[in-house]
N, C-alpha and C positions, 0 to 999 in steps of 0.2 A: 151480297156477302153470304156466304155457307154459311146454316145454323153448325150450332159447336152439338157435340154430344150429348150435353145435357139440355139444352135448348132444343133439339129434337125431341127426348123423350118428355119434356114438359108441355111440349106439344099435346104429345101422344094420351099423355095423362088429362091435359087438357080438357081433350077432343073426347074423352071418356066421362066427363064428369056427371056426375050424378047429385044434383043442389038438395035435394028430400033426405039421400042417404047423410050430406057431406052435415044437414045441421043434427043431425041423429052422433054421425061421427066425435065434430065439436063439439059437443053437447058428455059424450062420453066420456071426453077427453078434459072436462071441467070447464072449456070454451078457451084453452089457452093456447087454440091455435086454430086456423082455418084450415079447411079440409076440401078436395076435389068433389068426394064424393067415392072415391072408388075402393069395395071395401077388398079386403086381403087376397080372396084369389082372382079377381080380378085384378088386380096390382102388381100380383106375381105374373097373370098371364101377360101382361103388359111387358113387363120386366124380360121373361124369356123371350118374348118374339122380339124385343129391341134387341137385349143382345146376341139372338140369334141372326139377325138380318146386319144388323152393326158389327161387332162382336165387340169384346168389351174396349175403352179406352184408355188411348193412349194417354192418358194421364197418371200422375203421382198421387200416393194415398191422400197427400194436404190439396190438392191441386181437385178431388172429387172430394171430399167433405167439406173446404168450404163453399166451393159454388152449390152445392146440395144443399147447403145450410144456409144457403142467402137467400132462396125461394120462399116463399110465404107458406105454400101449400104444403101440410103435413107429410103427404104422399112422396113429395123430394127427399127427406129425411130418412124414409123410407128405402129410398129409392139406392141414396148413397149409401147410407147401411147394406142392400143388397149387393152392391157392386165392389165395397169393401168384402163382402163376407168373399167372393167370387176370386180376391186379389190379395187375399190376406197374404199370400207366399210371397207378395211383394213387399211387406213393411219393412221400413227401413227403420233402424237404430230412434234416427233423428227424426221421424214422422211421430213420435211421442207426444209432442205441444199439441200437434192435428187432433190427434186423437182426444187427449184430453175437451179441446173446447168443442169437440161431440160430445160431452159430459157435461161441462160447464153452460153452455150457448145452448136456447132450447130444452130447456131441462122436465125429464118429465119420464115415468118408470116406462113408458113404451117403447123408448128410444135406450135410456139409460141401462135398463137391463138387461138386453141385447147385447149394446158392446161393452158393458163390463165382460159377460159370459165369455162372447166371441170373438170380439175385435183386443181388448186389454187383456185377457186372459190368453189369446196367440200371442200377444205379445209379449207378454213376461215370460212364458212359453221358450220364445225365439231366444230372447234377451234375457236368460235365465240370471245373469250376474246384478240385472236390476233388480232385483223382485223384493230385497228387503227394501232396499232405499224407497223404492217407491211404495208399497205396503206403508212404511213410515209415514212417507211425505200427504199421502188421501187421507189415512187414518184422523189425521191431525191438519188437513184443511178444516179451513173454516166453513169449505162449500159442503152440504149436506148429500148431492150425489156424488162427489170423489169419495166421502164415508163410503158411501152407500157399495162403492163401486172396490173399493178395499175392502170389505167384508164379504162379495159374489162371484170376484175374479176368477176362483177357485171352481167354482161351478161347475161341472164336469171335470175335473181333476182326478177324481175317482183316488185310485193308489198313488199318485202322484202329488195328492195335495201334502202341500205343507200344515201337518199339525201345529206348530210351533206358531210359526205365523196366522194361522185362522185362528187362536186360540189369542194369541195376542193383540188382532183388530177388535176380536169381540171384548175382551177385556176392555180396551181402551173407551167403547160407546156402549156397557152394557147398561148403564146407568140412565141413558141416553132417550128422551120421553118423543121423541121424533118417531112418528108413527113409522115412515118410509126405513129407520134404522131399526125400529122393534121387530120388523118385520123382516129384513131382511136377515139378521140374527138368526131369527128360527130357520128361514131356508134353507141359510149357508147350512146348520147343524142337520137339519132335516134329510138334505142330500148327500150330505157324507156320512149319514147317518146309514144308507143304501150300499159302505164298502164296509165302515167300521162303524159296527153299532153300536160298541163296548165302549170304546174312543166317547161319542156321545153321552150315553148315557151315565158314565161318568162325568163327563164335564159338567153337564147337566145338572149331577147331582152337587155338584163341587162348587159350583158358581152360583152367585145368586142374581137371577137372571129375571126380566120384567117377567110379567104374571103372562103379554102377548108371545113373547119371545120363546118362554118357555112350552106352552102349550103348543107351538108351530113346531118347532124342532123334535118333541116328541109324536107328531101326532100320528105319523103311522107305526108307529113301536108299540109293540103289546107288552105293557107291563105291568107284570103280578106282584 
């Protein structure tokens, strides 16, 4: 029987491993997940020659995150995140659940802040008529990276971001003592802080915002 697509390149990642880097890796990662060994461009160069000799698969967005996400090895996760970023102009409407339990399942800022940026932030993108409902619905999970992921979606939004809405996730968790939500607070303000810095620093001064939060969000502003 033919390996499947993804079963080749686990192969390939495999046949790469490196046991010295992979407990450096886990070990970085808080140990909450085992690793090949193979660190980033190495991973990547893996990544191009697969799908350059393969090219990418025929499969569905749910159809490659979860078999990526059933793999033990953190490098699969990886992996599927690269081949979603590759396929994004494929998501469909109803690939939303998928997407989410890359959020929920595995959960951890190396995976999680990636496809907030990339993968949920194309999405809402695409499916611009969801973006408050779901803004809503993360805001107010109980799960801490759907917050997480409701406050970064924006992330490269530049002139496009919604004020109203970033203004109003941060509202909802500013109070919020979750290290991973202090912090991502100041990002989200920190990088839109790069189109509108007036936007910010008003807000800033408006809101009363954790002691972390607040110093992230200003920290490359020079203010007299």
């Amino acid at each position: 029987m033919a390996m499947t697509y993804l079963e080749t390149l686990h192969e390939e990642i495999r046949s790469r491993k490196n046991p010295a880097d992979a407990l450096k890796m886990a070990a970085y990662m808080k140990n909450k997940f085992p690793f090949a060994g193979l660190k980033s461009p190495i991973l990547k160069d893996v990544m191009k020659n697969h799908v350059k000799t393969y090219g990418l698969p025929e499969m569905s967005i749910p159809e490659i995150t979860k078999a990526s996400w059933d793999y033990k090895e953190r490098e699969m996760q990886y992996a599927g995140m690269f081949l979603v970023d590759k396929m994004k102009k494929t998501i469909r409407e109803e690939d939303l659940e998928a997407l989410e339990q890359t959020i929920t399942n595995k959960s951890w800022w190396d995976t999680v802040d990636h496809i907030a940026k990339h993968h949920m932030g194309h999405y809402i993108q695409t499916y611009k008529h969801r973006e408050k409902e779901l803004a809503e619905k993360w805001i107010h999970s109980p799960n801490m990276w759907l917050k997480r992921t409701a406050i970064l979606y924006q992330l490269g939004y530049k002139q496009e971001t919604d004020t109203e809405i970033l203004a109003y996730v941060i509202q909802q968790e500013k109070e919020n003592k979750e290290f991973f939500i202090r912090k991502a607070i100041g990002w989200a303000l920190r990088e839109y802080a790069k189109t509108n810095r007036d936007f910010v620093v008003r807000f800033v001064d408006r809101t009363e915002l954790q002691p972390l939060s607040r110093k992230e969000a200003l920290k490359n502003l020079q203010l007299t």
